[in-house]
C-alpha positions as CSV (number, residue, x, y, z in Angstrom):
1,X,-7.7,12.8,23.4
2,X,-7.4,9.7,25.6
3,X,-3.8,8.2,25.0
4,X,-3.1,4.8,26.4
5,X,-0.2,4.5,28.7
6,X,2.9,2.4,28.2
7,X,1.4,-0.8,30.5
8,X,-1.9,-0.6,28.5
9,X,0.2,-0.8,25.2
10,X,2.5,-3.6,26.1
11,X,-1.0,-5.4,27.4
12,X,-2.1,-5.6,24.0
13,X,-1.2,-8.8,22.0
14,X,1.0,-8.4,18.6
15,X,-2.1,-8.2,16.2
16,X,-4.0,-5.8,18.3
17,X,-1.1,-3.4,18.2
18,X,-0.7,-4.1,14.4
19,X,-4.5,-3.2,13.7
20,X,-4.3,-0.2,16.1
21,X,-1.3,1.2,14.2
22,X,-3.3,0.2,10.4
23,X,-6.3,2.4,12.2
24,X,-3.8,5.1,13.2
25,X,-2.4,5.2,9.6
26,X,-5.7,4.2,7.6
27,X,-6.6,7.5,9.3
28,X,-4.2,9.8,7.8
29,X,-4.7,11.4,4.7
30,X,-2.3,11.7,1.5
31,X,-1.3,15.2,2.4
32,X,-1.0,14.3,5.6
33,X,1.9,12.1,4.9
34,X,5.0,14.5,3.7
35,X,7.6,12.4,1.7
36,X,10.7,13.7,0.7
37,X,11.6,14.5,-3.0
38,X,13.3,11.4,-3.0
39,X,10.6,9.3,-1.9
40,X,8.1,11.6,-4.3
41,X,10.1,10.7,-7.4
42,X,10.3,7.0,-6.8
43,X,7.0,7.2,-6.2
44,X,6.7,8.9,-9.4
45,X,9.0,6.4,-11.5
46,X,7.0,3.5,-10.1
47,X,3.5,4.7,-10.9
48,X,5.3,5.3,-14.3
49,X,6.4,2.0,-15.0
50,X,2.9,0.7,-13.8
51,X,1.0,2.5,-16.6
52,X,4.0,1.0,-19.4
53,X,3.7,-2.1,-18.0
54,X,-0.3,-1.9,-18.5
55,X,0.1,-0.3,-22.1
56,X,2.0,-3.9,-23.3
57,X,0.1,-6.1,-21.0
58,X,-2.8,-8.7,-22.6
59,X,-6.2,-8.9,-21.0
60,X,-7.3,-12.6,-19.4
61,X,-9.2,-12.9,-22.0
62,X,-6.4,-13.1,-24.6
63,X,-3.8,-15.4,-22.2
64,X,-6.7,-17.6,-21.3
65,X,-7.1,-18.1,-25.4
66,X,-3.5,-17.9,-26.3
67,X,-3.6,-21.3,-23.6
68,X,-5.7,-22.7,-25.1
69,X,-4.2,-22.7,-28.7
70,X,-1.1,-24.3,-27.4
């Protein structure tokens, strides 16, 4: 594995560094990534209130309308 040295780092510019560390992450897989049970049961409660929020949501269709009659 070729790792680049401190001096070759610092020579890249802000973005490059930022996509190089999206590729570094984009690369890891979900069980890859170990997440305390903290972290897990947020996780958890916010994927919960994702699916409630889209249970009493409206489709465009019905705000666009609903616009329209006012």
């Amino acid at each position: 594995m070729d790792v680049l040295s401190h001096d070759e780092l610092s020579r890249l510019s802000p973005p490059e560094r930022l996509a190089l560390i999206a590729q570094l992450w984009d690369s890891l897989e979900s069980d890859q990534l170990p997440l305390t049970a903290a972290q897990q049961a947020e996780l958890d409660r916010r994927l919960e209130a994702l699916d409630e929020d889209r249970r009493q949501g409206i489709t465009w269709a019905a705000l666009k309308a609903e616009l329209e009659r006012r």
